[in-house]
N, C-alpha and C positions, 0 to 999 in steps of 0.2 A: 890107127887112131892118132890123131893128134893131140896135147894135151897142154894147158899152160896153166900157171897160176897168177893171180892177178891181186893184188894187194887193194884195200878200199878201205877209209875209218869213216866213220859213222859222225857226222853231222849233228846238230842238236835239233836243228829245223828237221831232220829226216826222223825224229822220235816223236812218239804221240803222249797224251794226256797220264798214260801208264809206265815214261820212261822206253818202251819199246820202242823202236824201230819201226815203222807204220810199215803194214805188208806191201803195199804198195811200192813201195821204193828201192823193195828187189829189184825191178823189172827196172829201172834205173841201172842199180849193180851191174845186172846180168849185159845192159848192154855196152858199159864202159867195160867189162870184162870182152866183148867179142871184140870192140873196135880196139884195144889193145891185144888183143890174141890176131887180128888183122896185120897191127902195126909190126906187131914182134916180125911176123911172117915175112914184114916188107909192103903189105898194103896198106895204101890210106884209102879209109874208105870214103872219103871228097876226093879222090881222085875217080874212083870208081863211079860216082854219080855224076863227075864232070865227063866223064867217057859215054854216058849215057844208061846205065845199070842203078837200078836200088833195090832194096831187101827189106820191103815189108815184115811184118811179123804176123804169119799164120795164123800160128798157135801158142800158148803160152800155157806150161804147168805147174804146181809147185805143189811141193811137203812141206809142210814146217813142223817140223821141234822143238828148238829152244827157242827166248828171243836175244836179238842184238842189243845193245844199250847206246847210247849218246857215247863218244870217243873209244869205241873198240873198234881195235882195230882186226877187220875180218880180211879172210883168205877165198878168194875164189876160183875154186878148181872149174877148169872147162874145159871140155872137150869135144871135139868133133868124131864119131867114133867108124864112117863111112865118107869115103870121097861124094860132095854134091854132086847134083846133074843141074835140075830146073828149082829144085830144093834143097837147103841146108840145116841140117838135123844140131844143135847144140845142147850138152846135158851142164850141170853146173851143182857142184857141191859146195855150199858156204860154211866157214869153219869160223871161229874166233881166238883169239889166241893161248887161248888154251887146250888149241885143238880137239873141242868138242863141233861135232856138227850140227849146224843149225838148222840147216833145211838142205834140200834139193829139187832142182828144177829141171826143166828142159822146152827150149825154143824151136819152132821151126819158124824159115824164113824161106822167101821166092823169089828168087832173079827175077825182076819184072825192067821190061827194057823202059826208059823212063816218055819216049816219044808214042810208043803207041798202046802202055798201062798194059802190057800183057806180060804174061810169064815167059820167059826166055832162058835157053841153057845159058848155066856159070858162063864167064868170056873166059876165051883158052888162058890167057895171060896170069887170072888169077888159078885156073884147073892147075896150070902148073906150079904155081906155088904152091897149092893142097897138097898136090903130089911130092913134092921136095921133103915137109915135112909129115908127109903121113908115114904110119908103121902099122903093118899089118897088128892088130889084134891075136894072140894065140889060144 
């Protein structure tokens, strides 16, 4: 498993008419959480779509519990919990700083090679950075 946590505060444009956090704006979160769990790794992922590789989003799930508010600041736990192949599985726990959990999610996504719109295995380049930081699960 891989695991990062990823820092986010809350906007006043990203709350709705009740003070909440509009649900929509996870899926926001969750991807400034991968491309910074990319970064940490050593990947940019504009380098990756200039190489010719993008990561659509499959699937998209979420729980919610509590909600977020205008300037809290939240924690997003993510992690990749299997090495990709042609797909990448991402789970994500949002917490706020009073480390209550507010929801949890999880993404998939597809190597699709960008010239011919089809799914394509990870490129070795990035496999091996998976590999550097992943830890077996016990």
């Amino acid at each position: 498993m891989i695991e990062k946590d990823i820092k986010v505060r809350v906007r006043y444009s990203e709350t709705d008419k009740m003070g909440y956090v509009y649900y929509g704006n996870y899926a926001s979160y969750f991807e400034v959480a991968r491309v910074e769990m990319l970064r940490w790794m050593g990947v940019n992922y504009k380098d990756l779509e200039d190489d010719g590789v993008m990561m659509p989003v499959l699937e998209f799930k979420i729980k919610y519990y509590k909600p977020a508010f205008y300037d809290d600041e939240l924690w997003i736990r993510i992690r990749v919990h299997k090495l990709p192949s042609v797909r990448i599985h991402f789970t994500y726990e949002t917490y706020n700083s009073k480390d209550v959990l507010l929801n949890e999610a999880e993404t998939t996504l597809v190597f699709v090679d960008i010239k011919t719109g089809k799914p394509t295995m990870i490129p070795d380049d990035l496999m091996e950075c998976f590999k550097k930081y992943y830890k077996k699960e016990n």
